[in-house]
N, CA and C atoms as an extended XYZ file, in Angstrom:
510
Properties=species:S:1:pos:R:3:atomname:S:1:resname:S:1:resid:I:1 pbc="F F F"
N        51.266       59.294      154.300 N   UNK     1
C        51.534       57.990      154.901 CA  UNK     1
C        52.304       57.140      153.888 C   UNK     1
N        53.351       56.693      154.057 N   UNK     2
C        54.547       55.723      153.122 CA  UNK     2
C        54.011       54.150      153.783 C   UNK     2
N        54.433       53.980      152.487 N   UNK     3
C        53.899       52.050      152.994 CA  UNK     3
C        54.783       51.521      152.118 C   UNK     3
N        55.224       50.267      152.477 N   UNK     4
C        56.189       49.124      151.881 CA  UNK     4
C        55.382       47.835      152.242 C   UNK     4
N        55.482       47.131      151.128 N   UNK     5
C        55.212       45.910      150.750 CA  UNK     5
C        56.477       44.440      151.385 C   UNK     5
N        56.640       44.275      151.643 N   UNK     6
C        57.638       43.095      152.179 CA  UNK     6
C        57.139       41.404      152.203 C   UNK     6
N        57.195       40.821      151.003 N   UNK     7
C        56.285       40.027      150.686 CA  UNK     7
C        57.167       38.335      150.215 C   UNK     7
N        56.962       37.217      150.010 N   UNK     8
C        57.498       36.134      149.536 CA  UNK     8
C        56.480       35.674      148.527 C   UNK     8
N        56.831       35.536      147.319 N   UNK     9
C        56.339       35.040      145.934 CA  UNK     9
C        56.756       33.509      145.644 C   UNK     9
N        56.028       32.931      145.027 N   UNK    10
C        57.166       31.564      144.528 CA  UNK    10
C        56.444       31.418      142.877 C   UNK    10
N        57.272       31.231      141.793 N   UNK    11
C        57.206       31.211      140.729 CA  UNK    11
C        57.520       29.696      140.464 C   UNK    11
N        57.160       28.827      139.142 N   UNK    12
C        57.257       27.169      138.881 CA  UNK    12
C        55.855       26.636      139.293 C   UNK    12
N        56.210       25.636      139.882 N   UNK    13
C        55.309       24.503      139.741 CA  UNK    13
C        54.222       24.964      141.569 C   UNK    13
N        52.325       24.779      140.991 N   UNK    14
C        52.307       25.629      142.252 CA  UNK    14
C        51.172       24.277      142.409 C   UNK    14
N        50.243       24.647      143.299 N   UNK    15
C        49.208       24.470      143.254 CA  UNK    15
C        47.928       24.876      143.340 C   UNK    15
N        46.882       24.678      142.512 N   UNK    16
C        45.695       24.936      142.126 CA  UNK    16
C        44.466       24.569      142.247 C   UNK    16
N        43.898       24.534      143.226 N   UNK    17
C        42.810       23.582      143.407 CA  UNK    17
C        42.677       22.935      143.256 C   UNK    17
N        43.613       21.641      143.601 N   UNK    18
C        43.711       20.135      142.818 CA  UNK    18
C        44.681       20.106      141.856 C   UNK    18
N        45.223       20.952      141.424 N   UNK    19
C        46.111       20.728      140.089 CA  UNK    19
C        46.924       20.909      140.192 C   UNK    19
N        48.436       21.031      139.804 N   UNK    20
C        49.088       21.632      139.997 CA  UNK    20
C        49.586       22.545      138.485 C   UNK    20
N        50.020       23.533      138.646 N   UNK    21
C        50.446       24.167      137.104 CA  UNK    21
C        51.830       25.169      137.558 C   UNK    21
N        52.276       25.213      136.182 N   UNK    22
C        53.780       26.461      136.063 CA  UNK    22
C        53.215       27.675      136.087 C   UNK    22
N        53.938       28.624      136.678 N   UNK    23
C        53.700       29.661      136.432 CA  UNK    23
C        54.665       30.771      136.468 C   UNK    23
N        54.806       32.070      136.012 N   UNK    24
C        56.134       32.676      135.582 CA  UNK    24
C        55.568       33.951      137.009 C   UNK    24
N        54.893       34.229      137.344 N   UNK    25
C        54.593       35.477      138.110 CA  UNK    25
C        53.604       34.504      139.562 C   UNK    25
N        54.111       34.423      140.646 N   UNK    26
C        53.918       34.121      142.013 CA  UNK    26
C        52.769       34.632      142.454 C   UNK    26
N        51.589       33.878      142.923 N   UNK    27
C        50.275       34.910      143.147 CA  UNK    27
C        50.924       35.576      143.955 C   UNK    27
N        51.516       35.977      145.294 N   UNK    28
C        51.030       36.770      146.326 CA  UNK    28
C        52.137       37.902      145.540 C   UNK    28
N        52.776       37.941      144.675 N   UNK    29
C        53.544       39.219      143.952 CA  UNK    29
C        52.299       39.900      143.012 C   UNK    29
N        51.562       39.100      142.788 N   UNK    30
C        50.376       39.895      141.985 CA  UNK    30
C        49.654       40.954      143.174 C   UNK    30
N        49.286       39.717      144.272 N   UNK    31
C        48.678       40.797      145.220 CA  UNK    31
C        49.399       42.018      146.122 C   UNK    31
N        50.864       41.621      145.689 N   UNK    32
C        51.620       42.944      146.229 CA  UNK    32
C        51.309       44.251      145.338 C   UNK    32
N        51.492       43.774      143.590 N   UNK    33
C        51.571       44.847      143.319 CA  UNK    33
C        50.115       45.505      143.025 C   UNK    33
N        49.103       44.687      143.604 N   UNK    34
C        48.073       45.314      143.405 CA  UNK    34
C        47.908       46.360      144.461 C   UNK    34
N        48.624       46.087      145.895 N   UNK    35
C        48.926       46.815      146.864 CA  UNK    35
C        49.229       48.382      146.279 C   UNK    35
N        50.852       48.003      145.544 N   UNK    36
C        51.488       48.913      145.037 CA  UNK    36
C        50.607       49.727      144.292 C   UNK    36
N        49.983       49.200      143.075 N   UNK    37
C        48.756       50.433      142.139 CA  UNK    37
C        47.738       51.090      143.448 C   UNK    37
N        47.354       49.832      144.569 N   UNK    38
C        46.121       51.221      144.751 CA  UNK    38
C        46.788       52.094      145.899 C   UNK    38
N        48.128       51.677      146.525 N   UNK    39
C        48.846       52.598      147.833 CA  UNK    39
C        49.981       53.577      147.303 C   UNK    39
N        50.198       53.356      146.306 N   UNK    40
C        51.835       53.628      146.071 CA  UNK    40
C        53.022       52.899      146.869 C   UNK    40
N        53.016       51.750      147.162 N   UNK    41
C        53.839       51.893      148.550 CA  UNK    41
C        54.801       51.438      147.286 C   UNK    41
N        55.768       50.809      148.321 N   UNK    42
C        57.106       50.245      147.657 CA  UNK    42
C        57.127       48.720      147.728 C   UNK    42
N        58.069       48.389      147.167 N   UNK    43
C        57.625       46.091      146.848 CA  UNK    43
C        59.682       46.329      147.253 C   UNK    43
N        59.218       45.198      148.185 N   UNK    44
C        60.236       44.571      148.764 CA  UNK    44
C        60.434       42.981      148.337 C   UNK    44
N        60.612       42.111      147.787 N   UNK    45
C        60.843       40.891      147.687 CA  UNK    45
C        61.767       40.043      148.624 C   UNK    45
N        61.322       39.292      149.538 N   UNK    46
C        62.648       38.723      149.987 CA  UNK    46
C        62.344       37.040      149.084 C   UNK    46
N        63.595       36.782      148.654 N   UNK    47
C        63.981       35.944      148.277 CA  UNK    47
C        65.156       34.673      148.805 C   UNK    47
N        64.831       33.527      148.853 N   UNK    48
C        65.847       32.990      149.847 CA  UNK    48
C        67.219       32.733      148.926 C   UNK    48
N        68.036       32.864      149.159 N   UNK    49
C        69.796       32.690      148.739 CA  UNK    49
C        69.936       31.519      147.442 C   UNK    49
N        69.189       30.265      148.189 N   UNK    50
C        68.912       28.822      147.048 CA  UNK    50
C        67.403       29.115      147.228 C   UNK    50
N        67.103       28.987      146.014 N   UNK    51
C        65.752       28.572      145.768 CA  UNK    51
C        65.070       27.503      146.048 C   UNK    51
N        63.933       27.495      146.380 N   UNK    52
C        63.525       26.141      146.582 CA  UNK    52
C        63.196       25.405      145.314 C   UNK    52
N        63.006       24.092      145.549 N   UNK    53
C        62.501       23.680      144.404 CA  UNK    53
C        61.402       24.025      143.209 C   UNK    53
N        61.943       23.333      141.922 N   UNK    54
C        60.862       23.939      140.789 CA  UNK    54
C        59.616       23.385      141.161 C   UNK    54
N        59.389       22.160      141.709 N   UNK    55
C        58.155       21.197      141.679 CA  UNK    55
C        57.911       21.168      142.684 C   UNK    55
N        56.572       21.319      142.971 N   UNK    56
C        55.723       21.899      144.011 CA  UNK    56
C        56.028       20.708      145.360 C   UNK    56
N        56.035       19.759      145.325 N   UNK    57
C        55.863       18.526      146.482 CA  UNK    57
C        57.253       18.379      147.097 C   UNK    57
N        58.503       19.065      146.496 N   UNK    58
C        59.905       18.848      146.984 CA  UNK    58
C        60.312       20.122      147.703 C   UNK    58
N        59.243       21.333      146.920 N   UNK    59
C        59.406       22.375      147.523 CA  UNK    59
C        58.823       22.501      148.849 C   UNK    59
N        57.400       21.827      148.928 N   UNK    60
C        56.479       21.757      150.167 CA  UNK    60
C        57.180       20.928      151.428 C   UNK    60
N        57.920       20.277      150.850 N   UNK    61
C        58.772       19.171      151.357 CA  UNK    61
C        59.913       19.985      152.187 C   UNK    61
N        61.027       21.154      151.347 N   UNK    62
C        61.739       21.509      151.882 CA  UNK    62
C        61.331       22.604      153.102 C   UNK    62
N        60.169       23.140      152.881 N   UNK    63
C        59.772       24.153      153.451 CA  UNK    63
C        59.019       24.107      154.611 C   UNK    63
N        59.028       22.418      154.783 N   UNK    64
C        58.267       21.652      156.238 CA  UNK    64
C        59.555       21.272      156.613 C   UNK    64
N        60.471       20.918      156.119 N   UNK    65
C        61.851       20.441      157.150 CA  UNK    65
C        62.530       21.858      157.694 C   UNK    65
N        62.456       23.147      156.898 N   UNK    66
C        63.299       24.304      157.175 CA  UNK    66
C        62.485       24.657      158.784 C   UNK    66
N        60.602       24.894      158.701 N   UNK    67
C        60.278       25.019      159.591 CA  UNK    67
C        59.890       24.239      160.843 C   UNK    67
N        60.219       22.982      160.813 N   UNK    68
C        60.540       21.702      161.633 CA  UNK    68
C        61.731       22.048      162.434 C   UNK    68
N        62.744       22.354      162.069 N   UNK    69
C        64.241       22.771      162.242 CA  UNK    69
C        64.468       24.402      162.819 C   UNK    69
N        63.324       25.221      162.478 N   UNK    70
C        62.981       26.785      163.086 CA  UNK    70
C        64.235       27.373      162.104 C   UNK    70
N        64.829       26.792      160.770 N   UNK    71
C        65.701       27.141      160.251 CA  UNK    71
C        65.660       28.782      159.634 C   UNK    71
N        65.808       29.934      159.699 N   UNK    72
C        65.839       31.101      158.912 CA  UNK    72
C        66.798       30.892      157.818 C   UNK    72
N        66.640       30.715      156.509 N   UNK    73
C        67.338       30.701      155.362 CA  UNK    73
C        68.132       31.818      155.217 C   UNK    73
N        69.370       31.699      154.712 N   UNK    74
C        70.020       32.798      154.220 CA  UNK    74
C        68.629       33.584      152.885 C   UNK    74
N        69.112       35.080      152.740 N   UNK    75
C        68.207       35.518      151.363 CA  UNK    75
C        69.507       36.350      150.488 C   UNK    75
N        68.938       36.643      149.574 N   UNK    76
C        69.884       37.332      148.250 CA  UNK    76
C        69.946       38.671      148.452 C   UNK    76
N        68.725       39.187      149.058 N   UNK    77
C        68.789       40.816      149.660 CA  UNK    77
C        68.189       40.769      150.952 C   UNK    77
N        68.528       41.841      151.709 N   UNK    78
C        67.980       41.892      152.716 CA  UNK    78
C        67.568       43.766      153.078 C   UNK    78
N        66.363       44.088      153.644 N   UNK    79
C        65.964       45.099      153.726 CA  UNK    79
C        66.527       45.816      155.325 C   UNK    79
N        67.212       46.476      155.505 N   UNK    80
C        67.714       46.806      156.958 CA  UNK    80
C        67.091       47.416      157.768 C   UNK    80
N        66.500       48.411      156.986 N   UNK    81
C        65.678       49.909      157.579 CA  UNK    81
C        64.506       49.969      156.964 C   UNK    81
N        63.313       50.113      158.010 N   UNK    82
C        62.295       50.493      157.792 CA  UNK    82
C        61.284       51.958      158.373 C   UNK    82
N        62.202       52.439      158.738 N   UNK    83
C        62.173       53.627      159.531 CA  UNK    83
C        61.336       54.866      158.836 C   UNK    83
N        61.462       54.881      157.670 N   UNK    84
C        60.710       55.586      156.730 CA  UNK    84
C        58.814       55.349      156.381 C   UNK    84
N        58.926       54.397      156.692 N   UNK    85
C        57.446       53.563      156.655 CA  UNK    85
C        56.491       53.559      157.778 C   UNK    85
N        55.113       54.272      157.475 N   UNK    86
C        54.346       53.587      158.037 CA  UNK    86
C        53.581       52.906      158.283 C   UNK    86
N        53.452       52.019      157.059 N   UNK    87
C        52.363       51.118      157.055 CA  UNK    87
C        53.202       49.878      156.556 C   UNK    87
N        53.021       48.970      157.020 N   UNK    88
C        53.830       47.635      155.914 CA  UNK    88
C        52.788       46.516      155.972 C   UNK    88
N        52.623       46.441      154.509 N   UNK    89
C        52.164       45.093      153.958 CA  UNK    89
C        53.014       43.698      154.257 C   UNK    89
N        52.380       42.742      154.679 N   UNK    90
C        53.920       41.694      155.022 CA  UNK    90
C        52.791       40.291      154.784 C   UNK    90
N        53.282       39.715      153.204 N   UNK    91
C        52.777       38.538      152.951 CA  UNK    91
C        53.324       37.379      152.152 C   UNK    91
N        52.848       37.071      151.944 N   UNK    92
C        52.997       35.331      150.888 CA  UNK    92
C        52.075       34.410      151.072 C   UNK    92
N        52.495       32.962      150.876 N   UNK    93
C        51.780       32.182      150.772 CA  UNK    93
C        51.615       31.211      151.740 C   UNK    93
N        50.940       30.274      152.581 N   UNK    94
C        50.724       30.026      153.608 CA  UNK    94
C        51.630       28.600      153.007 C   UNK    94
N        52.459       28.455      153.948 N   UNK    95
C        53.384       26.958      154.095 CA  UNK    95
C        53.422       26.457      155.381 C   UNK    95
N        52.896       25.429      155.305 N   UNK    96
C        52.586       24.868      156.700 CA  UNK    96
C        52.050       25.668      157.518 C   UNK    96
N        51.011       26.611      157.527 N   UNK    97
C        49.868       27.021      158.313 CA  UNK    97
C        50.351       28.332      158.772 C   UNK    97
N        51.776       29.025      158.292 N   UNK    98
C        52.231       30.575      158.240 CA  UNK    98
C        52.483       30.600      156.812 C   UNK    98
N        53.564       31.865      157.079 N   UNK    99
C        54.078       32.390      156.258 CA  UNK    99
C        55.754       31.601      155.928 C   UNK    99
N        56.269       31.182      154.728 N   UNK   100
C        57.110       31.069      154.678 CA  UNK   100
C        58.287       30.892      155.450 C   UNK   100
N        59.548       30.734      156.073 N   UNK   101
C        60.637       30.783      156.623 CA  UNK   101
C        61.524       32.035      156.331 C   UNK   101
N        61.264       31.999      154.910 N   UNK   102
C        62.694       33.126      154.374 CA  UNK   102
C        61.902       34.421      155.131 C   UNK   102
N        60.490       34.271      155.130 N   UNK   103
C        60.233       35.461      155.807 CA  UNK   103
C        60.424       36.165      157.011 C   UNK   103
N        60.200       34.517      158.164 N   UNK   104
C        60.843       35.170      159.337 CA  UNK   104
C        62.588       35.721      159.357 C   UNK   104
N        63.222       34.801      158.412 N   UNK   105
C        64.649       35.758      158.301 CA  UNK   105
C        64.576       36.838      157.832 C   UNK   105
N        63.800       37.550      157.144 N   UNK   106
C        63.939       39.473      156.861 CA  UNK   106
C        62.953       39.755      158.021 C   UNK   106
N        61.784       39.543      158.935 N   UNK   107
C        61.207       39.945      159.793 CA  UNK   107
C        62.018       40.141      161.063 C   UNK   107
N        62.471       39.184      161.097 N   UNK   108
C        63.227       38.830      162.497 CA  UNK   108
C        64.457       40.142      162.869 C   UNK   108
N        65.075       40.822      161.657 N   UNK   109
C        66.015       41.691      161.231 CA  UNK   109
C        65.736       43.704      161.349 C   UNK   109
N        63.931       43.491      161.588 N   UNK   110
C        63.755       44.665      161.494 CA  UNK   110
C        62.823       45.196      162.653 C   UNK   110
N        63.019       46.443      163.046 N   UNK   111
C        62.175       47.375      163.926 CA  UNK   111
C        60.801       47.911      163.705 C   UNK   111
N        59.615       47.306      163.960 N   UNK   112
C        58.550       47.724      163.667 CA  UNK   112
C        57.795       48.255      165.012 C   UNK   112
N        58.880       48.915      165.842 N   UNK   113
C        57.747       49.433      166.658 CA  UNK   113
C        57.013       50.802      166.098 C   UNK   113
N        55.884       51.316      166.550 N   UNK   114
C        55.029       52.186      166.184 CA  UNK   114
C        54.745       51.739      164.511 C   UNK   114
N        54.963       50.787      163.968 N   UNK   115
C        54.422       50.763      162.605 CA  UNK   115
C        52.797       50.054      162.706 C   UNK   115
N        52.223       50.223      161.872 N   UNK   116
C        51.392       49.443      161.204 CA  UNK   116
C        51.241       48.193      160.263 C   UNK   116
N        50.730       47.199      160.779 N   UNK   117
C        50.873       45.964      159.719 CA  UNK   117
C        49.854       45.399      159.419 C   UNK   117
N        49.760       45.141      157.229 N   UNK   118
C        48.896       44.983      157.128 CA  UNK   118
C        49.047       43.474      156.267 C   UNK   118
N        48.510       42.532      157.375 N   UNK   119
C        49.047       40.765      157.013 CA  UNK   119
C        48.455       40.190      155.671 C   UNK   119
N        48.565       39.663      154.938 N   UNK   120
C        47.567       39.005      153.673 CA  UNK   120
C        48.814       37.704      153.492 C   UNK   120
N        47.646       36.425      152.637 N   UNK   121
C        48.400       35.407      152.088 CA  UNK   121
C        47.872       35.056      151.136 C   UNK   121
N        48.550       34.470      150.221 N   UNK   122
C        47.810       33.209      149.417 CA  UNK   122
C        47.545       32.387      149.856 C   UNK   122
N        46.371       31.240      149.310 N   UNK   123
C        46.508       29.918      149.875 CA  UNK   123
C        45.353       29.509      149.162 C   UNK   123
N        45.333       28.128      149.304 N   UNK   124
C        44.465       27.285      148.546 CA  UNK   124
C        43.813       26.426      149.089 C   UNK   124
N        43.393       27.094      150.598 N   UNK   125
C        41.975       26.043      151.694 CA  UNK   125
C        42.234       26.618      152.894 C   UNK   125
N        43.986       26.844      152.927 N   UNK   126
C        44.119       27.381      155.020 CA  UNK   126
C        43.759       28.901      155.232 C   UNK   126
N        44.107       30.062      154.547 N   UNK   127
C        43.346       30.656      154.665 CA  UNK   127
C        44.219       31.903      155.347 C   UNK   127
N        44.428       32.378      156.781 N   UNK   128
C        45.454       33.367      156.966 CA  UNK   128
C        46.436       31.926      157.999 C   UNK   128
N        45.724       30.745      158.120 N   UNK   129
C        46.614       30.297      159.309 CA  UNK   129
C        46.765       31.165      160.710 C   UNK   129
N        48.499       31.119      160.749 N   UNK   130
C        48.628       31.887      162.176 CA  UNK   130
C        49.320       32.976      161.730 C   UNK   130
N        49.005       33.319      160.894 N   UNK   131
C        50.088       34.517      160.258 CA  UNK   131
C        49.646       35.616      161.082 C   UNK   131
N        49.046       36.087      161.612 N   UNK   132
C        48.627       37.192      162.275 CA  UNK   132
C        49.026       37.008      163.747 C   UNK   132
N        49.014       35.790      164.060 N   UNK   133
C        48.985       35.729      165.719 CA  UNK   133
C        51.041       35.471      165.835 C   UNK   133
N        51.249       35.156      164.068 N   UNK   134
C        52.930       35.000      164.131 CA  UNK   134
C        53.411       36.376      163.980 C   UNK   134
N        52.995       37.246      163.682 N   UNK   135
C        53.593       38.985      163.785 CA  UNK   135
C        53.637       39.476      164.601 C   UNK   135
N        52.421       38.990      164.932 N   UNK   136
C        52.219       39.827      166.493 CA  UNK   136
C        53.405       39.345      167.227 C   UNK   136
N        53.698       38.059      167.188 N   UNK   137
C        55.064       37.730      168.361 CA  UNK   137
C        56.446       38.589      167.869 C   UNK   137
N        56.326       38.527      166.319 N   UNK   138
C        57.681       39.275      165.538 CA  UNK   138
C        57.616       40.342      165.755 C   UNK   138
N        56.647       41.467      165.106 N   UNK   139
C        56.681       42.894      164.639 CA  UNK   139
C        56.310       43.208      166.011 C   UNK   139
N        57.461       43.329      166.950 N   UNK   140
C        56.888       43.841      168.480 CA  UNK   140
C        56.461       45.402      168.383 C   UNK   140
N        55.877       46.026      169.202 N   UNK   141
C        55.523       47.697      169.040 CA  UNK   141
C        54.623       47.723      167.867 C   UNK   141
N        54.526       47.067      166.830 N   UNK   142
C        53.358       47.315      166.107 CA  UNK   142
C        52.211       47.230      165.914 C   UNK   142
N        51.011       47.908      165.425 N   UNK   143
C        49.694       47.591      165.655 CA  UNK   143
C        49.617       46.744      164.272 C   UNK   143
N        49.261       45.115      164.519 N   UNK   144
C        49.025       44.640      163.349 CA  UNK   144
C        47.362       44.355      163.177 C   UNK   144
N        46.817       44.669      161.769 N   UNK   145
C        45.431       44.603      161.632 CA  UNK   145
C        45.016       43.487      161.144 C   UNK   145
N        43.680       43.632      160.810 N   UNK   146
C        42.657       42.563      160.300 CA  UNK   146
C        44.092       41.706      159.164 C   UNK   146
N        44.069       40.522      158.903 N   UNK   147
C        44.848       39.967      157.493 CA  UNK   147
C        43.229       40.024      156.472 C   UNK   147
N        44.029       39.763      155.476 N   UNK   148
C        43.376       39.169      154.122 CA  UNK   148
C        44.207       37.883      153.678 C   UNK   148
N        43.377       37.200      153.278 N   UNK   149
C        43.376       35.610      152.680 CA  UNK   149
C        42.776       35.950      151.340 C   UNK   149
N        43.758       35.587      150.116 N   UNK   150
C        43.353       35.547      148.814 CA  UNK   150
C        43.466       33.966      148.456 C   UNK   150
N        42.353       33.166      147.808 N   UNK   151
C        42.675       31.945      146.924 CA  UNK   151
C        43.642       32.223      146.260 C   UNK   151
N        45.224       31.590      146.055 N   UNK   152
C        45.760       31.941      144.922 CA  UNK   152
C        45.338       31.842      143.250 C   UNK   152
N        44.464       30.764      143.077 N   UNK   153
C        43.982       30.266      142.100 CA  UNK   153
C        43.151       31.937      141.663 C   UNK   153
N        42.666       32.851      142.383 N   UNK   154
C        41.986       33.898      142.584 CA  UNK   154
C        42.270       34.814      142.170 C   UNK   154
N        43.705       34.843      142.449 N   UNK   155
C        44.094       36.185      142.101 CA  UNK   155
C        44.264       37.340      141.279 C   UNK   155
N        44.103       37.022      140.421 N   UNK   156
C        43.621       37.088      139.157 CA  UNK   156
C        42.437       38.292      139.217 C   UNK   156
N        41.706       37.906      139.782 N   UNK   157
C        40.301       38.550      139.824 CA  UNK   157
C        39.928       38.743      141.196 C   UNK   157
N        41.102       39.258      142.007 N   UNK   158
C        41.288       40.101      143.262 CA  UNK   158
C        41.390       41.648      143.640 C   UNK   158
N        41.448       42.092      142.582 N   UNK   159
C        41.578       43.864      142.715 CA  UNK   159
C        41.084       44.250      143.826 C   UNK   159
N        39.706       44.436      143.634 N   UNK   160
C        38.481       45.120      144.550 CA  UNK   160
C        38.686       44.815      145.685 C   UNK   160
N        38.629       43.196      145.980 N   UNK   161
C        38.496       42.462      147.538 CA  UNK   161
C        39.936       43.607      148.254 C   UNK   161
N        41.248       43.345      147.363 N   UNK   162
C        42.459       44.365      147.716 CA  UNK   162
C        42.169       45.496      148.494 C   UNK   162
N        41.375       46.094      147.499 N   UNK   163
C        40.897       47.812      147.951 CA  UNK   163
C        40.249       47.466      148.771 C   UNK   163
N        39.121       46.544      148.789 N   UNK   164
C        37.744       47.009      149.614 CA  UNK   164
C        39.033       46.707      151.065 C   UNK   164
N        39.882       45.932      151.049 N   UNK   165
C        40.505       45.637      152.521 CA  UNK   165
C        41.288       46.976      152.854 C   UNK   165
N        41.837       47.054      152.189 N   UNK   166
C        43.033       48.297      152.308 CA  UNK   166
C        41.757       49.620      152.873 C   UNK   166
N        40.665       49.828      151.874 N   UNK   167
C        39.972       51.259      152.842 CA  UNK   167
C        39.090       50.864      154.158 C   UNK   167
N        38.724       49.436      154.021 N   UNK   168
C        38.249       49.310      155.908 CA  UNK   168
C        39.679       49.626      156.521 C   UNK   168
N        41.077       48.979      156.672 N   UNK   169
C        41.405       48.535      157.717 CA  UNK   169
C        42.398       50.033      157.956 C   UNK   169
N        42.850       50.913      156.981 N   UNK   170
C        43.211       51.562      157.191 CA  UNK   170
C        42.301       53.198      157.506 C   UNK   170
C-alpha cells in the first residue's frame, strides 16, 4: 500500500496557547513527517506562490479575506498525479474552521476516486473543524476516514497518538 502525505505547514510567527512564538519547522510538517517515519509514504508540501505573512495576526488576516473571497492561491509546485497512491494523508492547520486555501488549490486539481483519505490538523482549540465534511465534498470517489486533531503547541510529543491513529483507521 503507497501513501502520500499532501499537507500545508506555516513556519514564523504562530500561535501558542496564548502566546505567540517564531518558529523555523511548521507543526503540521512535523506531523507529516511523523506520518512519513511510521508509513513510508511520501511528503508533498503545497506551498502558496507569495507567502503569507511573517506575523501571525496579518497572516490570520490574509487567510480570512482569501477564504471570504473562495480565492484558490496560485502555489510554487503543484502535484498533478496521484494515481500511484493509495492512501493520502491531507493536512495542516485549521484557518478559519478548515484547512487552509492554498490547499483547496492542489485538492481541487486532483483525482481521488477509489483512494483513501486520511484527514489530520493542527490547531490550538478548533480541533478538526469541517475539514472532514470539506473532503468529502473535494476528494469525490474517496473513502475519507476518522481525522486526527493535534494541539500544535503538542506536537512535539505526538508520535504515539500518530501511530495509535494510523493502526485503528487503517
Amino acid at each position: 500500500m503507497k501513501s502520500l502525505v499532501i499537507y500545508f505547514s506555516r513556519v514564523d510567527e504562530n500561535y501558542f496557547g496564548g502566546a505567540m512564538k517564531y518558529i523555523t519547522k511548521g507543526n503540521t510538517e512535523v506531523i507529516a513527517e511523523y506520518i512519513k517515519n511510521i508509513t513510508g509514504a511520501d511528503l508533498f508540501k503545497v506551498e502558496r506562490k507569495i507567502d503569507y505573512a511573517k506575523d501571525y495576526k496579518t497572516c490570520i488576516e490574509e487567510a480570512k479575506e482569501e477564504q471570504r473571497k473562495g480565492e484558490l492561491p496560485e502555489l510554487k509546485n503543484y502535484l498533478d498525479n496521484i494515481s500511484d497512491y493509495d492512501v493520502i494523508y491531507i493536512g495542516g492547520p485549521i484557518y478559519w474552521g478548515t484547512l487552509p486555501q492554498p490547499m483547496f488549490t492542489e485538492l481541487s486539481r486532483l483525482d481521488f476516486n477509489g483512494k483513501t483519505i486520511m484527514p489530520f490538523s493542527t490547531h490550538e482549540g478548533s480541533g478538526l473543524g469541517s475539514v472532514v465534511r470539506d473532503l468529502k465534498k473535494i476528494c469525490v470517489g474517496a473513502n475519507v476516514k476518522e481525522g486526527l486533531a493535534i494541539v500544535g503547541s503538542q506536537v512535539n510529543q505526538s508520535k504515539s497518538k500518530v501511530e495509535k491513529w494510523i493502526k485503528e483507521a487503517l
